[in-house]
DSSP file (Angstrom, degrees, kcal/mol; ACC not computed):
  #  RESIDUE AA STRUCTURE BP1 BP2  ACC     N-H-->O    O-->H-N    N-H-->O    O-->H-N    TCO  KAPPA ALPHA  PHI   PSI    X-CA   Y-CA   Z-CA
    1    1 A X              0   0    0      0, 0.0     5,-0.0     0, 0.0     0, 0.0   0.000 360.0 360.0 360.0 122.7   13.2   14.9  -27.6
    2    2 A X     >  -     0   0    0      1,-0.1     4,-0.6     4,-0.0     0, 0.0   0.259 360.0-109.6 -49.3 177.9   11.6   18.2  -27.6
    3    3 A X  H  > S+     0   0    0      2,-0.1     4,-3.5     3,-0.1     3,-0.2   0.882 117.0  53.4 -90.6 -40.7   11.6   20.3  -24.3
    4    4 A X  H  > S+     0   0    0      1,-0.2     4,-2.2     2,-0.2     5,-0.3   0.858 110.4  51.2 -53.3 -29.0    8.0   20.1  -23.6
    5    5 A X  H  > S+     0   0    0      2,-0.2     4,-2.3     1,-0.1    -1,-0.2   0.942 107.5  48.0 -63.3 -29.2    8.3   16.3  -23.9
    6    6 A X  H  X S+     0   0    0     -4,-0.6     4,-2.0     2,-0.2     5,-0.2   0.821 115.3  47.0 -85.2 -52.7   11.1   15.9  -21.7
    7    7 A X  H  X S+     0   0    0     -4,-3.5     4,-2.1     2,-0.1     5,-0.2   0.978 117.9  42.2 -68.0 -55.9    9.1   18.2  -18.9
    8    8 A X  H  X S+     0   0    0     -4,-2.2     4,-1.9     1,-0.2     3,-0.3   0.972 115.4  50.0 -48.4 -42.9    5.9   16.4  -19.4
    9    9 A X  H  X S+     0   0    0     -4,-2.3     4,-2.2    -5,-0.3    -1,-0.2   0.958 117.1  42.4 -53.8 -55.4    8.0   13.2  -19.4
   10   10 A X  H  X S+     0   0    0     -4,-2.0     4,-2.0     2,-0.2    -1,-0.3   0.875 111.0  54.6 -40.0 -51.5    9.7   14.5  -16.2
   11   11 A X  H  X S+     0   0    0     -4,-2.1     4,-0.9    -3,-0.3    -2,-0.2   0.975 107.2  45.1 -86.8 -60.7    6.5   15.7  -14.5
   12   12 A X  H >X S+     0   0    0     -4,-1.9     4,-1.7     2,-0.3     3,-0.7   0.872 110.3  56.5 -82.5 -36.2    4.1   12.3  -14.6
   13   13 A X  H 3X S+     0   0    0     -4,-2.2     4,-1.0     1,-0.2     3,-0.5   0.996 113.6  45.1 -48.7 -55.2    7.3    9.8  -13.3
   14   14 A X  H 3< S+     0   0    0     -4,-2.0    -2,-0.3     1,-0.3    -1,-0.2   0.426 116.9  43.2 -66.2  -9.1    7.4   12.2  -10.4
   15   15 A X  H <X S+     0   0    0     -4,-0.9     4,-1.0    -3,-0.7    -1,-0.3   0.742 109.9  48.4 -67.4 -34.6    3.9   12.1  -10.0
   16   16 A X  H  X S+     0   0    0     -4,-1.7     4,-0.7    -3,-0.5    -2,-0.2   0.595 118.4  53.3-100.0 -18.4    3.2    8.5  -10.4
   17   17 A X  H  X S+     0   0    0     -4,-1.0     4,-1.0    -5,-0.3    -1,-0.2   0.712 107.2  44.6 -90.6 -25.0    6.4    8.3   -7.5
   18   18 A X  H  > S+     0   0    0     -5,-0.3     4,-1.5     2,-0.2    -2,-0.2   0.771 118.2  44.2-104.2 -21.5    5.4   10.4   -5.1
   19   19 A X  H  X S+     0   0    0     -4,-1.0     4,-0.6     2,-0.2    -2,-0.2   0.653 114.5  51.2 -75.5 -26.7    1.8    8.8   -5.4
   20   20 A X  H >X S+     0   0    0     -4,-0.7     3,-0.6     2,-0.2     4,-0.5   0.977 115.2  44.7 -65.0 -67.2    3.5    5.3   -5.5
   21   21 A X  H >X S+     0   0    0     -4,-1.0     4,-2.3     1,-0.3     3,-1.8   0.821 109.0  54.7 -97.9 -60.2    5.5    6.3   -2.3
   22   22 A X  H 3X S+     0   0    0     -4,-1.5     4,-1.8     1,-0.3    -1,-0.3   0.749 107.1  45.5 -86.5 -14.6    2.8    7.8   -0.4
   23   23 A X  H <X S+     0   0    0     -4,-0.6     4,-1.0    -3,-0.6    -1,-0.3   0.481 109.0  58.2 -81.4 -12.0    0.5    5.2   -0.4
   24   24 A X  H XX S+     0   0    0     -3,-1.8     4,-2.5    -4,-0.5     3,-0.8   0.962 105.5  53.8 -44.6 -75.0    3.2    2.8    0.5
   25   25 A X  H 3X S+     0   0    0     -4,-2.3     4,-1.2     1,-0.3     5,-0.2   0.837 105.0  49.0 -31.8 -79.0    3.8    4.8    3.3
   26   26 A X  H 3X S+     0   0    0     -4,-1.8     4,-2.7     2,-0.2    -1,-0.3   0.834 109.9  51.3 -27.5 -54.1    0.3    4.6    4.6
   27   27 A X  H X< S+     0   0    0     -4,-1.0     3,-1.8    -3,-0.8    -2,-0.2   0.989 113.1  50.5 -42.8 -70.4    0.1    0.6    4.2
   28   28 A X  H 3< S+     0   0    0     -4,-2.5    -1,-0.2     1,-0.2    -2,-0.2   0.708 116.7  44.1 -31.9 -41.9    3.5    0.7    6.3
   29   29 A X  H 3< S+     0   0    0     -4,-1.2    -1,-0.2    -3,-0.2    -2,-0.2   0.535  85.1 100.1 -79.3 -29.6    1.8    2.8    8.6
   30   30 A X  S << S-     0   0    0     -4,-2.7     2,-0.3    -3,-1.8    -3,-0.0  -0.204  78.8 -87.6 -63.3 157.9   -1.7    1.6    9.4
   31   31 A X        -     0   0    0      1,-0.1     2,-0.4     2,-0.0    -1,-0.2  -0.528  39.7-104.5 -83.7 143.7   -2.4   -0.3   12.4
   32   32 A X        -     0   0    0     -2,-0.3     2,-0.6    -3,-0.1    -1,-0.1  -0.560  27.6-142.4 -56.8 118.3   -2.1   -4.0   12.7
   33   33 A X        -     0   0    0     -2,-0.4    -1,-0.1     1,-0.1    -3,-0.0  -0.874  26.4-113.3-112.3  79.2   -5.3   -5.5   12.7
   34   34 A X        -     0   0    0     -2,-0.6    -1,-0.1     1,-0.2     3,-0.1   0.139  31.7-135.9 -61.7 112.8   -5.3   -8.6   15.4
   35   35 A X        -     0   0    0      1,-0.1     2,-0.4     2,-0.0    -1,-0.2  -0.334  29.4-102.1 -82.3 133.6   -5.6  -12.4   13.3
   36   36 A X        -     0   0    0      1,-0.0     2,-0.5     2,-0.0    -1,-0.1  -0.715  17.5-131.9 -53.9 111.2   -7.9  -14.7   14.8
   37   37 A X        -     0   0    0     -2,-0.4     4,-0.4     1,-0.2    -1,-0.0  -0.627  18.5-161.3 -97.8 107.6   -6.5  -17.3   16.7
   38   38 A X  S >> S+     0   0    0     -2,-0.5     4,-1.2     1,-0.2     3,-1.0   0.780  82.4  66.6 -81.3 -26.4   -8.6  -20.2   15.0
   39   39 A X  H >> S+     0   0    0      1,-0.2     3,-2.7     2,-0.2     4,-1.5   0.988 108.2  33.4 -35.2 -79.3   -7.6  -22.5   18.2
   40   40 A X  H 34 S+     0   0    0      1,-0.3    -1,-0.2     2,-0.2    -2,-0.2   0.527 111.0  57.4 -70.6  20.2   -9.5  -20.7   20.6
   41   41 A X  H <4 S+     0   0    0     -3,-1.0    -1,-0.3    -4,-0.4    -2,-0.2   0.572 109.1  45.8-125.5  -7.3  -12.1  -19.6   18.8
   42   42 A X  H X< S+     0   0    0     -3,-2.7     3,-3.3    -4,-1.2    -2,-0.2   0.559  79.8 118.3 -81.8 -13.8  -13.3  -23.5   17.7
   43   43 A X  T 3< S+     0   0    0     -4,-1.5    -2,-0.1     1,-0.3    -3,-0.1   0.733  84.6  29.6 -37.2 -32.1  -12.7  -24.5   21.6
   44   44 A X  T 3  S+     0   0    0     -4,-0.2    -1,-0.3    -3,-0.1     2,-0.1   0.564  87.3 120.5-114.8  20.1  -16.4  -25.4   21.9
   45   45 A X  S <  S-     0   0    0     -3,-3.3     2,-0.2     1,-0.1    -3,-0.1  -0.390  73.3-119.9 -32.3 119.4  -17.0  -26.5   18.2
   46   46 A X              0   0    0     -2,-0.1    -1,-0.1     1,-0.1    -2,-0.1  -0.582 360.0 360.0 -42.7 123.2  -18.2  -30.3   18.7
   47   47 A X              0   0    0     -2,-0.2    -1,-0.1    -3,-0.1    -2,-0.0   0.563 360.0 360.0 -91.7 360.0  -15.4  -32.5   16.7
């Protein structure tokens, strides 16, 4: 393997990781978004 392959080679895993990673991050980070509690929300739904 040449040197320029082995730097390109280098350079786009560590991009594609640090892009991987930071958008993890975000997910991890966002706020919880409160589930509908399907009980109360049929209470006056006719059965």
């Amino acid at each position: 393997m040449t040197t320029g392959a082995f730097i390109l080679m280098v350079t786009v895993q560590l991009t594609v990781t640090i892009i991987t990673a930071y958008f993890f991050w975000k997910v991890l980070k966002s706020p919880l978004k409160p589930e509908p509690d399907s009980y109360a929300d049929n209470d006056n739904d006719p059965r």
